[in-house]
Backbone bond lengths (Angstrom), bond angles and torsions (degrees), N, CA, C in turn:
res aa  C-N    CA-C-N  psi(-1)  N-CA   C-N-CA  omega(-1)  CA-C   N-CA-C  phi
1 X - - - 1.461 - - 1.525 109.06 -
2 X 1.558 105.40 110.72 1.947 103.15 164.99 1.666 117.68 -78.50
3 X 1.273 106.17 111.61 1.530 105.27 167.87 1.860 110.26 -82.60
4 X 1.221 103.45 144.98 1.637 114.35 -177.06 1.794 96.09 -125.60
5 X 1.216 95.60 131.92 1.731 95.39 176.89 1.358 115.31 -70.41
6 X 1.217 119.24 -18.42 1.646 130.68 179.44 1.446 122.80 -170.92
7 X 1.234 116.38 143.12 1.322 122.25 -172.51 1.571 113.55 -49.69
8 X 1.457 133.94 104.82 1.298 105.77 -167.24 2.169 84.53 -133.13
9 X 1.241 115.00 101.07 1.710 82.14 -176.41 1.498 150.65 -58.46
10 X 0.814 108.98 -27.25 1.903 130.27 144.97 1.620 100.29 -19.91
11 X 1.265 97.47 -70.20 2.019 94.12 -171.30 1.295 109.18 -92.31
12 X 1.650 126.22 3.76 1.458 109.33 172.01 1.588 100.57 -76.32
13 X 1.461 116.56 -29.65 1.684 112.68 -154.64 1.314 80.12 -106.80
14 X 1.293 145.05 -27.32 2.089 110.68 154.32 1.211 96.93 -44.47
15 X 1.412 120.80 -74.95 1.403 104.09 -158.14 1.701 136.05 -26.98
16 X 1.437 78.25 -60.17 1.671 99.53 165.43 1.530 111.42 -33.32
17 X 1.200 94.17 -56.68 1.504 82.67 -150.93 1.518 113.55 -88.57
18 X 1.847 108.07 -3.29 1.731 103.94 -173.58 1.613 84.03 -92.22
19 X 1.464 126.52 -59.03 2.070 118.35 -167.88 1.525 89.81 -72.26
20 X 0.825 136.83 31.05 1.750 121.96 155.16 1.549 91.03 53.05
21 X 1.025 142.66 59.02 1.382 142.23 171.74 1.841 126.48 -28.12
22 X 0.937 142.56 101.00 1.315 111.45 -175.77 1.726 132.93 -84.12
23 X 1.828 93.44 -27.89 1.528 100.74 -174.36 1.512 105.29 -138.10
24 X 1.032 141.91 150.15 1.551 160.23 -144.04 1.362 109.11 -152.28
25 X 1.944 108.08 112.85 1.617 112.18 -179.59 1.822 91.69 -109.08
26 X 1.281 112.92 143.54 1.347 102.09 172.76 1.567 105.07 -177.05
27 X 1.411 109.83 174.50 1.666 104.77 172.44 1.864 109.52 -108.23
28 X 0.963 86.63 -165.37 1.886 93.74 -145.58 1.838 81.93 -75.48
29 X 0.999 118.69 -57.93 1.410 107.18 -176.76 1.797 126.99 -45.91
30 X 1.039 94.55 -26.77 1.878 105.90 168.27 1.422 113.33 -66.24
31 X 1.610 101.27 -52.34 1.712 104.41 168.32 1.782 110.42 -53.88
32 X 0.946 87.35 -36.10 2.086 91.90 -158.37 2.010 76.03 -73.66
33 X 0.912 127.73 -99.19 1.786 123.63 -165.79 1.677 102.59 -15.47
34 X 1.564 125.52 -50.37 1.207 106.49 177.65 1.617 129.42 -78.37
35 X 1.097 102.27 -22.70 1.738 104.09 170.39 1.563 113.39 -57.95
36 X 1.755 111.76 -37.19 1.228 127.25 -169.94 1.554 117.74 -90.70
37 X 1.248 117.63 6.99 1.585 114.79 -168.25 1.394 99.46 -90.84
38 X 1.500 109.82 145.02 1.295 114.03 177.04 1.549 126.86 -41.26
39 X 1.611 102.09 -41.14 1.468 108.69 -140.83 1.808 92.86 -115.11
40 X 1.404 117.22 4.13 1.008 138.42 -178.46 2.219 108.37 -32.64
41 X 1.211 107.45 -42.66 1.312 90.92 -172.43 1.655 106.47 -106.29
42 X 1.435 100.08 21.37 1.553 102.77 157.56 1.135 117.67 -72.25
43 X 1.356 121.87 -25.46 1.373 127.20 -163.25 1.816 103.05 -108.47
44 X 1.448 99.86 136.95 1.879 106.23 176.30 1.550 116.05 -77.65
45 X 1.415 113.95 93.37 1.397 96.13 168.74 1.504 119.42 -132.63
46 X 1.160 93.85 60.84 1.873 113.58 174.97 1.723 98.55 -79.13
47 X 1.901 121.77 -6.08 1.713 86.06 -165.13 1.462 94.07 -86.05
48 X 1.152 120.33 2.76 1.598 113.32 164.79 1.348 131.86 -50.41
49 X 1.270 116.98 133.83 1.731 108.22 -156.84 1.942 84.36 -127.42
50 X 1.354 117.15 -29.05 1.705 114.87 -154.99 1.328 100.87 -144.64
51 X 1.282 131.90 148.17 0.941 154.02 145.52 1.528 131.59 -130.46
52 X 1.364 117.89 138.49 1.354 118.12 -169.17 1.696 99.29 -113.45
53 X 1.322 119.85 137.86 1.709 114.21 149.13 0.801 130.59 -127.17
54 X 1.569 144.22 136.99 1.401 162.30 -146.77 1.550 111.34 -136.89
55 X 1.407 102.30 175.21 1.188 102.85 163.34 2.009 121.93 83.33
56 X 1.187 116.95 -59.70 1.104 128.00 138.68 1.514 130.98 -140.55
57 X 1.684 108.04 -157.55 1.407 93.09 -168.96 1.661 113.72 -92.19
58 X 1.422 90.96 148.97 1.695 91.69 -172.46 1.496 108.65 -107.87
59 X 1.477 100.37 134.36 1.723 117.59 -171.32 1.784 95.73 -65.27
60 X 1.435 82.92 141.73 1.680 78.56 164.10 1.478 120.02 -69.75
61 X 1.646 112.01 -50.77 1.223 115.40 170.15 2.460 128.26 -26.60
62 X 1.517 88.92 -27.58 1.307 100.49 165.11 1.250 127.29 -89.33
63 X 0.954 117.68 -18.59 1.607 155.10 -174.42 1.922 95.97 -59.08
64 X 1.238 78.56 -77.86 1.873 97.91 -179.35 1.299 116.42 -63.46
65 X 1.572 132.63 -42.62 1.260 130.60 -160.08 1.403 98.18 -93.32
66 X 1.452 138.98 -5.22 1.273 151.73 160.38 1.703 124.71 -67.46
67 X 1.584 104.60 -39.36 1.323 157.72 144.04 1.684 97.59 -12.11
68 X 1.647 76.26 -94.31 1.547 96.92 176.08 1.322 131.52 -51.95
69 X 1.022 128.50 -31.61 1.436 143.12 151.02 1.326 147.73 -2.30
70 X 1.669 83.67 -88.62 1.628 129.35 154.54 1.168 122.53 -85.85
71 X 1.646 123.78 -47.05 1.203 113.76 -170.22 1.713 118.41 95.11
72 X 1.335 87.45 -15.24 1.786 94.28 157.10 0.998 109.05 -86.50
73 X 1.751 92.73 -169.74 1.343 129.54 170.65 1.293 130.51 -97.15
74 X 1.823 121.67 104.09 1.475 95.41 -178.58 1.515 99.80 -110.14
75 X 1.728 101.94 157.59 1.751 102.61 -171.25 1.250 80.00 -118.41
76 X 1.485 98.43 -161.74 1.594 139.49 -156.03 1.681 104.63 -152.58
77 X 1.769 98.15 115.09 1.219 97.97 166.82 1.558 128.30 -120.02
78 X 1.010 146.15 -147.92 1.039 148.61 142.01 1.653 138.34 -143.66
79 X 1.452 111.66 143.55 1.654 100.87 152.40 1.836 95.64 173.75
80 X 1.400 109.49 -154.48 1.111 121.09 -174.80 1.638 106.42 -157.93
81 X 1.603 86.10 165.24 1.898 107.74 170.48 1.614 112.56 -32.65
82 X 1.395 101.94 -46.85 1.638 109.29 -164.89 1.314 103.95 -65.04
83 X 1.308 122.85 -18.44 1.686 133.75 -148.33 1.913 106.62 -122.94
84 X 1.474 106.38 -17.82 1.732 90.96 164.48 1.141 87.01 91.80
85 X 1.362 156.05 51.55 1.177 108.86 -55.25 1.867 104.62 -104.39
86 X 1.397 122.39 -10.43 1.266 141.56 -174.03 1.838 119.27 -58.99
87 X 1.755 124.25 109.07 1.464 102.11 179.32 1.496 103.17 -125.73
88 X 1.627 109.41 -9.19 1.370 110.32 -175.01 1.781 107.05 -164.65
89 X 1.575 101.28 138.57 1.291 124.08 -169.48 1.842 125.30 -130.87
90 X 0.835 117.87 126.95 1.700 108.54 -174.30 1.975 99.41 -70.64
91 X 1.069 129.22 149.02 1.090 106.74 168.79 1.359 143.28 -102.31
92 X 1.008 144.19 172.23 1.241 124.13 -143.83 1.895 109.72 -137.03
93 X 1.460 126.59 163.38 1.005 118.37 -168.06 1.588 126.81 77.51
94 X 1.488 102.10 171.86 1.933 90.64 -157.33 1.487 115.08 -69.99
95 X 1.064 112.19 165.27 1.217 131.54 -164.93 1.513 139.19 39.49
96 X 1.741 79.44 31.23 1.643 102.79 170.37 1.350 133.37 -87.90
97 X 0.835 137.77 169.65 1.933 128.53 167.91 1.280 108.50 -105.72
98 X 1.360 139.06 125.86 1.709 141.74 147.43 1.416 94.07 -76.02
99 X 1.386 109.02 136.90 1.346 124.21 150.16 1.008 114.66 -103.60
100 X 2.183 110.93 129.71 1.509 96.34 178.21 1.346 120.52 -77.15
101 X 1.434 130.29 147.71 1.129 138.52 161.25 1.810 112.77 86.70
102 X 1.725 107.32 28.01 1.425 130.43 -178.77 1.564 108.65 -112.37
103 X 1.330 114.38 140.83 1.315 124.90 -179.54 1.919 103.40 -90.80
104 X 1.821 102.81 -8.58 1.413 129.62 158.45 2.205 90.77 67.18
105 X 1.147 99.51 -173.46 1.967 99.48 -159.42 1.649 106.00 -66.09
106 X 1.082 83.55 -179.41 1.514 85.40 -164.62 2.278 89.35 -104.26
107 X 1.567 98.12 148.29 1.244 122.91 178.87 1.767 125.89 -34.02
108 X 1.170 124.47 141.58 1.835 96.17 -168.46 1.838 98.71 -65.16
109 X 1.682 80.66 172.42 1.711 94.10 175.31 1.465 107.78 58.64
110 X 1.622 119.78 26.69 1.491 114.42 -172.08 1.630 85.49 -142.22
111 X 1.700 101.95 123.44 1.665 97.87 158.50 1.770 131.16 -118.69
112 X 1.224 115.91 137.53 1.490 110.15 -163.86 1.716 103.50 -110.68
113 X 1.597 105.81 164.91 1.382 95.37 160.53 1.331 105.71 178.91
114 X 0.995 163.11 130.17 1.643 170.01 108.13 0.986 119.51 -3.93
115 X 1.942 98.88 122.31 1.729 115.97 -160.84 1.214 104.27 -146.81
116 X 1.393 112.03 133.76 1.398 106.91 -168.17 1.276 123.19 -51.90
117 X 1.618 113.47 156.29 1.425 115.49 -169.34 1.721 123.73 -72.04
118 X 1.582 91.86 -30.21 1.821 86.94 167.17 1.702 108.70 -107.75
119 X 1.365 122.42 27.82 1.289 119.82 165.79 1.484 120.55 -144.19
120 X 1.192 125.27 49.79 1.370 106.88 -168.72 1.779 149.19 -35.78
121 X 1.721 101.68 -8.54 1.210 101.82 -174.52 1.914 99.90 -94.76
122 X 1.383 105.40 31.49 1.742 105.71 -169.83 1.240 77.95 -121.92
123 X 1.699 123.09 116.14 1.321 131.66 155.05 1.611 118.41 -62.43
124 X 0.995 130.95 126.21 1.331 137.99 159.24 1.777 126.51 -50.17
125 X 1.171 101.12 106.78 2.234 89.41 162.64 1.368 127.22 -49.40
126 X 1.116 98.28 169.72 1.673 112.24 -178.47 1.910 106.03 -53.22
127 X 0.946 141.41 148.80 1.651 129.25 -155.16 0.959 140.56 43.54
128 X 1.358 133.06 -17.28 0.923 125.66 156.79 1.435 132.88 -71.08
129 X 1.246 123.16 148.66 1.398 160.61 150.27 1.533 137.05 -31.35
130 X 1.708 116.08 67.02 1.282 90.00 -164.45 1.909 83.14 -144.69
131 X 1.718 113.94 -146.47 1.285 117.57 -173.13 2.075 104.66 -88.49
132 X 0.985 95.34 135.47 1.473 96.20 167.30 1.616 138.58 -95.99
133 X 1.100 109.10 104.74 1.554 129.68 -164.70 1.723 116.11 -96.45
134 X 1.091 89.41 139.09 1.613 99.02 -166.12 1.583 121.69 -122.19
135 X 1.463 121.54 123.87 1.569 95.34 175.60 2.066 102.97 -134.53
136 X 1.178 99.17 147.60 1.407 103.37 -179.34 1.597 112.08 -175.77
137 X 1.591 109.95 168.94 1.242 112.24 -170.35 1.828 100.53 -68.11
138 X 1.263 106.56 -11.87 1.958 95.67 -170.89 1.600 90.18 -93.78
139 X 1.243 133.94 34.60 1.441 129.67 -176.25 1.302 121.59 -102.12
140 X 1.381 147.60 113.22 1.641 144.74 -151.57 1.786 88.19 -79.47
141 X 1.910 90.74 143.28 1.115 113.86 176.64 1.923 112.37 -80.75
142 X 1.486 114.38 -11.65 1.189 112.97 170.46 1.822 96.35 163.53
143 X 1.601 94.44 177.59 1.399 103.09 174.45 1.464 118.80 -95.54
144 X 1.022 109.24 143.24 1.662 96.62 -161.14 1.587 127.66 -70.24
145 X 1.128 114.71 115.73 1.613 99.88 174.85 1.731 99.91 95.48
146 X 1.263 113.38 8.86 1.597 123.66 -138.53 1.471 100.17 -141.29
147 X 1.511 111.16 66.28 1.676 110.35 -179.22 1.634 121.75 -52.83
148 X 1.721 76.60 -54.38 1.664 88.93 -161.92 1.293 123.09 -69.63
149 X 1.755 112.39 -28.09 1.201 122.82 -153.94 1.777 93.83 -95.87
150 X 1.516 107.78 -26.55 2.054 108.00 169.37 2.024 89.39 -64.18
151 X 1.395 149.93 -57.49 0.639 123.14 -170.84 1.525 144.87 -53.74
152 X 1.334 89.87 -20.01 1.614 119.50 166.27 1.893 113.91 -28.69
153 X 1.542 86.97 -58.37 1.406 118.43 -156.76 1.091 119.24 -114.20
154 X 1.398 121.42 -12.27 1.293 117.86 162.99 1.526 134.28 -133.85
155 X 1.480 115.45 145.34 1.377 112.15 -168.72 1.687 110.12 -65.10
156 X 1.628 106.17 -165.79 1.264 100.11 -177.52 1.784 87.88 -109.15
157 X 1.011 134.01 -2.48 1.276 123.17 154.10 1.681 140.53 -107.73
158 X 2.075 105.68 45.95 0.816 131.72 -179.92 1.892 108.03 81.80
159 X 0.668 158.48 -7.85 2.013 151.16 -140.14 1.522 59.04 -109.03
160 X 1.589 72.42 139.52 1.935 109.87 160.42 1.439 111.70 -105.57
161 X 1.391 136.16 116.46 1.400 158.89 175.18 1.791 83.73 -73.87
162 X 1.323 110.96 112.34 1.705 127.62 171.51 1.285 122.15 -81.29
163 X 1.401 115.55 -35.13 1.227 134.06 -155.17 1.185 135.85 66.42
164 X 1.320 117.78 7.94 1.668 148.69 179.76 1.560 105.27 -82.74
165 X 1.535 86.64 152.01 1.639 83.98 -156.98 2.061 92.74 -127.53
166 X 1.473 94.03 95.30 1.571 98.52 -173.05 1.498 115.59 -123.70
167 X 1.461 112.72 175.07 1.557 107.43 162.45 1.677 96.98 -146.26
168 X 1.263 87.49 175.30 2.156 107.26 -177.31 1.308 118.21 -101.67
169 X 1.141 100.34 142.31 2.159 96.91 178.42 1.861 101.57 -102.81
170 X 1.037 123.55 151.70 1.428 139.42 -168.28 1.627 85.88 -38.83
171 X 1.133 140.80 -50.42 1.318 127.53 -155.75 1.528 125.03 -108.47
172 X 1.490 105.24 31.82 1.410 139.55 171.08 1.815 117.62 73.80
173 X 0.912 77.38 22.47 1.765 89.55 -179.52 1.590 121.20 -83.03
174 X 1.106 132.03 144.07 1.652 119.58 -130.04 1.913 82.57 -121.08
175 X 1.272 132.73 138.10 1.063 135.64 151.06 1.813 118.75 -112.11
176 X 1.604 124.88 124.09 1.379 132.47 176.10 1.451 89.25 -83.23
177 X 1.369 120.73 108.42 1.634 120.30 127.72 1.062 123.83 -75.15
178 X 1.360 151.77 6.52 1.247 121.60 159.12 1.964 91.84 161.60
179 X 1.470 99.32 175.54 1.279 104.97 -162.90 1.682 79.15 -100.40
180 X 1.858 119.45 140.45 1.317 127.91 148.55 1.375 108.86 -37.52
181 X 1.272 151.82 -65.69 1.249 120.80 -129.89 2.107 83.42 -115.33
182 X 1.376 123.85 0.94 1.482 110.77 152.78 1.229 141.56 -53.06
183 X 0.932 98.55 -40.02 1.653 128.48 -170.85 1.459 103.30 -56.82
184 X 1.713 92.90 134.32 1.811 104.65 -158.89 1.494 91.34 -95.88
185 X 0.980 137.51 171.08 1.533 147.90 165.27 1.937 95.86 -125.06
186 X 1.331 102.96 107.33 1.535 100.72 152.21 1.389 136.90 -124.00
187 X 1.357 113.35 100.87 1.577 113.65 -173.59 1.794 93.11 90.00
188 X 1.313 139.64 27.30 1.379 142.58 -156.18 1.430 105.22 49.28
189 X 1.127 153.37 4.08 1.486 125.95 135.60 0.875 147.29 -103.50
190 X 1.696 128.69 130.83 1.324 166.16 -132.98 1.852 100.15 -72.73
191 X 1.254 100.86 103.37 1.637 99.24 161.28 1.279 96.89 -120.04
192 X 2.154 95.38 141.49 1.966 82.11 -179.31 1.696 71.62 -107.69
193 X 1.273 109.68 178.34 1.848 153.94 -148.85 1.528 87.23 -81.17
194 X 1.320 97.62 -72.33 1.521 97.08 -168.30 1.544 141.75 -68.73
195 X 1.577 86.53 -8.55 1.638 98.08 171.32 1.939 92.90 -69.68
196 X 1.341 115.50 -44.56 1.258 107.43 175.94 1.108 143.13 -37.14
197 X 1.384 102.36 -63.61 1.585 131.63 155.66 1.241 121.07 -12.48
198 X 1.738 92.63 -71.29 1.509 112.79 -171.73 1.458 113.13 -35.78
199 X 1.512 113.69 -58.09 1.289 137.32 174.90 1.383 120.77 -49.50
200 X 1.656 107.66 -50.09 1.555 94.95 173.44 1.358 126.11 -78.47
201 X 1.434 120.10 1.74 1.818 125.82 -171.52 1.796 86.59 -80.90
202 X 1.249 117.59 -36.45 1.747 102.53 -170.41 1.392 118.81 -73.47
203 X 1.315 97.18 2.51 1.554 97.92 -175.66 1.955 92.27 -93.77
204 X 1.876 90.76 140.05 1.400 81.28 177.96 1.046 143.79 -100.22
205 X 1.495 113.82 29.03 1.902 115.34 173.78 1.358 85.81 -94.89
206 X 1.243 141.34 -50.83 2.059 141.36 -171.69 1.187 103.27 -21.22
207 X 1.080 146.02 98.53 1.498 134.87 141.55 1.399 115.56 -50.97
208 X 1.154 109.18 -67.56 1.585 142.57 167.16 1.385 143.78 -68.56
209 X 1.257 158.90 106.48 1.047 131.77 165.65 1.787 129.44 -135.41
210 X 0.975 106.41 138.41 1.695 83.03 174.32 1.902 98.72 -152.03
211 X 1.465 106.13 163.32 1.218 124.12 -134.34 1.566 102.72 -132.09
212 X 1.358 132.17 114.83 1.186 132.36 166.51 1.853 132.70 -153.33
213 X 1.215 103.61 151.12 1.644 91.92 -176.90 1.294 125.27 -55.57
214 X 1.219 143.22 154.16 1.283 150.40 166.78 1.484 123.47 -129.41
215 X 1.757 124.96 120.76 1.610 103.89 -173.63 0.724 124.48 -9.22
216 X 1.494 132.12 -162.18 1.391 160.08 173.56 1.311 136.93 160.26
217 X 1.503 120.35 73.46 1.223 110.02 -154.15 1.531 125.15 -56.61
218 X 1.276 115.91 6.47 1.717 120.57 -165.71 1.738 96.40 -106.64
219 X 1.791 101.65 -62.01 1.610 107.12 -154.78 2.463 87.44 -99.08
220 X 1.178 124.19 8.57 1.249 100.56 156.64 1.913 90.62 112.29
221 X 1.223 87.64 -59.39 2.020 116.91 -170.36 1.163 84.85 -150.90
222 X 1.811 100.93 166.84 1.367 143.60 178.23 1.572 100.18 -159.29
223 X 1.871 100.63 156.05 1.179 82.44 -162.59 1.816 99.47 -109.51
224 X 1.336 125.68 152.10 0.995 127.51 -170.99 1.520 129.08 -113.85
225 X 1.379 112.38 107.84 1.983 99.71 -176.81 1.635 110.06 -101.94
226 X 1.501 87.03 141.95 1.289 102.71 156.44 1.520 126.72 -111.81
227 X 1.245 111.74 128.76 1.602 110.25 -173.28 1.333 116.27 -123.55
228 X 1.888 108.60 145.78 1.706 96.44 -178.08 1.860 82.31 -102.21
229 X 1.152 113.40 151.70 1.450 133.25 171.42 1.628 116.54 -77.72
230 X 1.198 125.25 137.17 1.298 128.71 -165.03 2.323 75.54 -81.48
231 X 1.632 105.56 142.23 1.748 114.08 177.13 1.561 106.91 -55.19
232 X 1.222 136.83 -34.86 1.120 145.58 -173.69 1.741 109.77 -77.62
233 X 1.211 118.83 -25.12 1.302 119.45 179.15 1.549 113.21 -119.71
234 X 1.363 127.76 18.57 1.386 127.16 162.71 1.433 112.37 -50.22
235 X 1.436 125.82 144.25 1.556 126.86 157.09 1.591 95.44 69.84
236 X 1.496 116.59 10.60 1.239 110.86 165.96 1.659 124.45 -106.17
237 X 1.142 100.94 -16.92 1.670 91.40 -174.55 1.867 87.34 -143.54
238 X 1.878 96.02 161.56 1.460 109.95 -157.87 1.237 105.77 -124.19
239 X 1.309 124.04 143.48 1.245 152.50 159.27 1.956 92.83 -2.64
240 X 1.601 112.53 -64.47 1.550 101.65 -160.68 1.896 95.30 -70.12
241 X 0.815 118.89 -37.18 1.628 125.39 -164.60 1.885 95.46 -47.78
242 X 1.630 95.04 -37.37 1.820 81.03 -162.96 1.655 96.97 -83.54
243 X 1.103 126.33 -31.41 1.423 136.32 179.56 1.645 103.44 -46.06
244 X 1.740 107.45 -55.72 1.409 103.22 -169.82 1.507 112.27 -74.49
245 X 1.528 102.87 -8.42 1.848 94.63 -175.35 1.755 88.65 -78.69
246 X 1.008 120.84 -68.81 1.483 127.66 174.15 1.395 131.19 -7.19
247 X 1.755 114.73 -24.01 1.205 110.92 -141.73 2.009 68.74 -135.52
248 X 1.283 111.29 -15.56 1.701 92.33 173.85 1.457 106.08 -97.67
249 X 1.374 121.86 -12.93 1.556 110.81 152.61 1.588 124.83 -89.79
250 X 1.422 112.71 -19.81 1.827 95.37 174.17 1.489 118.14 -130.61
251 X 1.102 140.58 160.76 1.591 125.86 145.85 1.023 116.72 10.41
252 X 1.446 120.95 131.94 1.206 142.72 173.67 2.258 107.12 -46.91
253 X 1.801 85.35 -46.30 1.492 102.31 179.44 1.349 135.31 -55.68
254 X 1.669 94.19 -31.32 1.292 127.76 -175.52 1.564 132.25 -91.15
255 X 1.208 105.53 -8.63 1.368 131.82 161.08 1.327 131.32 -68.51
256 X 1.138 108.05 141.20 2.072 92.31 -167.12 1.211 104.51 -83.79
257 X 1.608 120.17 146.73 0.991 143.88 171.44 1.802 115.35 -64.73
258 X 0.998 88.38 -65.10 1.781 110.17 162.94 1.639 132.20 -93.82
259 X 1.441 115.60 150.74 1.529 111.91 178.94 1.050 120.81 -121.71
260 X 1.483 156.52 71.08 1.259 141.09 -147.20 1.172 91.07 -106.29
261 X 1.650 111.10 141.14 1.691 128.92 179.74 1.723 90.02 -123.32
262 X 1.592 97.21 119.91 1.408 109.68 173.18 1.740 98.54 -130.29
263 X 1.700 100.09 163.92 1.359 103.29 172.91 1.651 130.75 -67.65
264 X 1.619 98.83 -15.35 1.311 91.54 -173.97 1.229 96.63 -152.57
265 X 1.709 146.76 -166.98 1.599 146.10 140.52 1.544 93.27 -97.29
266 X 1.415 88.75 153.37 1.481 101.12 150.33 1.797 133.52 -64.02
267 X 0.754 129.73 126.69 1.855 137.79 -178.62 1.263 118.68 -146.18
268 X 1.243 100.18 153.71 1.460 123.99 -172.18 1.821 97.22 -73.60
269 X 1.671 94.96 174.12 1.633 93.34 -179.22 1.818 108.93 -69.26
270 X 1.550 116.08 -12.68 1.675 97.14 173.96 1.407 101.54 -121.28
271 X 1.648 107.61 35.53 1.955 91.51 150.46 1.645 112.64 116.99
272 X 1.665 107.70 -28.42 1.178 112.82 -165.62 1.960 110.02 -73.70
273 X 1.186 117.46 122.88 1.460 129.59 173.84 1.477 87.47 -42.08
274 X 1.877 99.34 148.45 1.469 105.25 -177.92 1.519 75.68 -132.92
275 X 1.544 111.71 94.59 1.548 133.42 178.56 1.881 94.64 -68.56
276 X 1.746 138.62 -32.56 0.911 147.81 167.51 1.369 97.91 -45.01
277 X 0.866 136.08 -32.97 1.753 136.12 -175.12 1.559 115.32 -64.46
278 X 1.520 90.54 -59.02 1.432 98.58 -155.62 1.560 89.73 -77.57
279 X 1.159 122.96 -17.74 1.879 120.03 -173.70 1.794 95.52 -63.56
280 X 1.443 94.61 -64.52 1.632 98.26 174.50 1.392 128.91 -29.26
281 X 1.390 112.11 -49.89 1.315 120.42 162.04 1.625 144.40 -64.17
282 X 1.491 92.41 -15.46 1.007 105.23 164.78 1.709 122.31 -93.66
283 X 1.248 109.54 -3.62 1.692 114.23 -154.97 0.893 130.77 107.85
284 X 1.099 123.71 -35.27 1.809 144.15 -137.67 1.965 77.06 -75.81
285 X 1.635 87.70 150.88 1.365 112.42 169.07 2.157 114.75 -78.09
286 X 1.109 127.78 103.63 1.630 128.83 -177.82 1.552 116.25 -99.70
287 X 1.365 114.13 21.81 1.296 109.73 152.40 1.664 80.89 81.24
288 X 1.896 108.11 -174.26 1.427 109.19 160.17 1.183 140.80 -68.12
289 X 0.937 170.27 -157.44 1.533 142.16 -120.53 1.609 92.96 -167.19
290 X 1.611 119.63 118.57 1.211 99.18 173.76 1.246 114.87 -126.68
291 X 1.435 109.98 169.28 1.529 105.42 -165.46 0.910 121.79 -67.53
292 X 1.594 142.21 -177.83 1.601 130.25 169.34 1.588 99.32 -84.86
293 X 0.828 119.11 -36.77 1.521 123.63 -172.69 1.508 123.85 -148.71
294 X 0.841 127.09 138.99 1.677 146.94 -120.63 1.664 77.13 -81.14
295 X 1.489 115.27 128.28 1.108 122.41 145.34 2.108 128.18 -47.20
296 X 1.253 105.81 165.81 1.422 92.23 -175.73 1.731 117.24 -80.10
297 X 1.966 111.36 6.89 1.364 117.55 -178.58 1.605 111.77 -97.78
298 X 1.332 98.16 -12.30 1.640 104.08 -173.04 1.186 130.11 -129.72
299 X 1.356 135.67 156.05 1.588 125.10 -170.34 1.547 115.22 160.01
300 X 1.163 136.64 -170.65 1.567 141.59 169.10 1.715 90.64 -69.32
301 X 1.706 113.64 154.70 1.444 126.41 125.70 0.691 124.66 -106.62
């Protein structure tokens, strides 16, 4: 195992390439800096066979061009703090299946399942669309010191309420659409972020993208992108250009209203978009305010 004191990409792909690396844990933004580095195919990193990503959701479009690369495999996993933090993984190695755009079954001794969002004791069918709930021995018994807010989230017969907003394919394979409390309402219908997303990473000046509601005094919300620009295509393409690519892959509704081109997103110290930011910046109302990282009174037990 190579430990790196910090994500820096320069020395992840030395690394790579002097210990012959075999497998790669990381979040989607680490992948996206290495797909995107200039000098990227100076460096050998075919001994990669696996990759895992966490943390948030990973574009397929990164998926593949990562793919291509190496010549591995990178998956998609999932879980959270509440969960230790691991509840579901695509699996990996021969004669397995990746599903694209699957967080793939959930871990042994771990059971999942989809329940509606304003009822949780109403299990969900196969496709459908609802909150994703989790129960297992790696599952926190509550938040500490923290009655009300463990009640939030958990049943009285242990299932953890995630706030993730997923559904199942016939052969138990787990898909994240979108985070519960992301989700834009425009005119009352539901666009989540990342169906957005998805769409704008294939476009090829996007380096970057991330996706959030913004007032609207007419339709409620509108939906709002922020994009980092691939260096080669800055000051090259405009606000309407990304709108019109947008609007020939989704709903008229679903299309961003706005385009903001910034140098970077906001993120946490391992990568994750702090979509709370860009809401802030826009106005938008974010509920109470949470920390980036768990004060020393609160947390899983």
């Amino acid at each position: 195992m190579v430990l790196l004191p910090r994500f820096e990409v320069e020395a992840v792909m030395k690394a790579i390439q002097k210990e012959k690396i075999t497998s790669f844990c990381g979040v989607p933004t680490m992948y996206i800096a290495v797909i995107n580095h200039p000098d990227v195919r100076k460096f050998s990193l075919r001994t990669v066979r696996g990759c895992i990503s966490g943390g948030a959701a990973l574009p397929t479009a990164v998926s593949k061009a990562l793919g291509e690369l190496t010549g591995g495999t990178l998956v998609e996993g999932y879980g959270l703090s509440e969960a230790s933090p691991v509840t579901h993984c695509n699996p990996m190695g021969e004669g397995t299946e990746v599903r694209e755009g699957s967080i793939g079954v959930p871990i042994p001794f771990t059971d999942a399942e989809v329940v509606d969002m304003d009822d949780y004791t109403k299990k969900l069918a196969v496709g459908e669309i609802g909150e994703l709930a989790v129960k297992g021995p790696q599952v926190m018994l509550g938040y500490w010191n923290n009655l009300a807010e463990t009640e939030n989230v958990m049943t009285k017969d242990g299932w953890l309420l995630t706030g993730d907003i997923a559904k199942m394919d016939a052969d138990g394979y787990f898909y994240i659409v979108d985070r519960k409390k992301d989700m834009i309402d425009v005119s009352g219908l539901k666009v989540y972020p990342r169906e957005v997303e998805e769409l704008l990473f294939t476009h090829p000046a996007v380096k970057e993208a991330a996706v959030v509601g913004m007032p609207d005094s007419y339709r409620g919300e509108a939906v709002h992108a922020y994009i980092v620009l691939r260096p080669e295509r800055k000051g090259k393409v405009t606000e309407e250009e990304i709108i019109q690519f947008c609007r020939t892959g989704l709903a008229t509704y679903k299309a961003p209203r706005k385009v903001t081109f910034v140098d970077e997103l906001p993120k946490t110290l391992i990568g994750k978009v702090l979509r709370r930011r860009l809401r802030e910046a826009d106005g938008a109302p974010t509920g109470p305010a949470k920390p980036e990282k768990d004060p020393p009174t609160t947390g899983a037990q």
